[in-house]
C-alpha angles and dihedrals in degrees: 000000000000122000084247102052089054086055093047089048096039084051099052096052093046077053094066097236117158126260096258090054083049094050092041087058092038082061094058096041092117086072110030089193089074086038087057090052092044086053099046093046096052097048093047087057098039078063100054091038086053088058103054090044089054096051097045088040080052095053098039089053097049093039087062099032083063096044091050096049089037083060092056092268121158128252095245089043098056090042091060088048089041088055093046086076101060118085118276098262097055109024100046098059081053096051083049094058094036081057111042081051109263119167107270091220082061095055096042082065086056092041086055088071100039092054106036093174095070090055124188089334089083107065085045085054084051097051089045097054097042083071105028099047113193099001082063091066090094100054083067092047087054089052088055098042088048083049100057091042089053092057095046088054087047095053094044086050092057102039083052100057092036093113087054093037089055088041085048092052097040090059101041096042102035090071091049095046089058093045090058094041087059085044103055092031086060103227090102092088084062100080099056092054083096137047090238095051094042091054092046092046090055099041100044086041091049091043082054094044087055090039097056090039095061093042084051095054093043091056081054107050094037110034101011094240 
């Protein structure tokens, strides 16, 4: 097993990547190259998987957060329902502190980060229900309906720059492809065996990096890559 190849892999599970996508670089660990496009490839779609998951986790919680409320259910009550919908990790810490008491406004600002795509309108919800009991149940089902509105606009956004955002990548990547096929190739180390080369070589690494790194903050502040 290369040196590469045990970056690649240790990458990929801080990344949080799940255990088939470890096992499928752990397969193409004899070239690191192919392990550097499975990653990339697995993370680019654990991202995209992660969004989905967010919006549909967003719309479940609000949808029985409002029924309860709309069946004479209390706040706190609905609220313990809503977070059983999250997933574990998230949603179980949150039943814990609805339980042991703690003041539901509280626990809408901790909802607000739970659930991002709700922004700053959830712990107002919150606010609104703790004092209007049933009839609040449709502000919830409004959060639901802007959040699902939200992440149709997204995906049209981003259906709509796919063509810049593959130029984007194409430029920015294309440099830095080229830079880890010399390195695992090995010939990489080439360059640097005189003054003249090793001068080129930084220059011309630190001038991609830069490079990458622009194109990398300008997907994000653009497209939201």
């Amino acid at each position: 097993m290369s040196i590469g190849g045990v970056v690649i892999l240790a990458w990929g599970v801080a990344g949080g990547i799940h255990p088939l996508g470890a096992i499928l670089i752990a397969l193409t660990l004899l070239d690191p190259r192919w392990g550097a496009l499975v990653f990339l490839a697995l993370v680019i779609f654990s991202r995209r998987r992660n969004r989905v998951d967010a919006v549909v986790g967003a719309r479940r919680f609000f949808e029985r957060v409002s029924a309860e409320l709309g069946v004479g259910m209390s706040l706190r009550s609905a609220l313990i329902e809503g977070v059983a919908t999250l997933p574990p990790a998230d949603g179980l810490p949150l039943r814990r502190r609805l339980e042991a008491g703690i003041d539901v406004v509280e626990v809408g600002e901790t909802l607000a980060s739970t659930l991002p795509l709700a922004g700053e309108s959830l712990p107002a919800a919150v606010g609104v229900a703790s004092t209007g009991g049933g009839p609040s149940g449709a502000v919830f089902t409004g959060l639901g309906l802007d959040v699902a509105e939200e992440a149709e606009l997204l995906r049209e956004r981003r259906v709509l720059t796919t063509q810049a955002r593959f130029t984007s990548l194409i430029v920015g990547g294309a440099p830095l492809a080229y830079l880890l096929f010399e390195l695992t190739r090995g010939t990489l180390g080439e360059r640097f065996q005189t003054p003249h080369g090793t001068v080129l070589t930084i220059v011309g690494g630190s001038l991609v990096l830069v490079g990458v790194t622009w194109v990398y903050v300008q997907l994000r502040r653009t497209h939201g890559l």
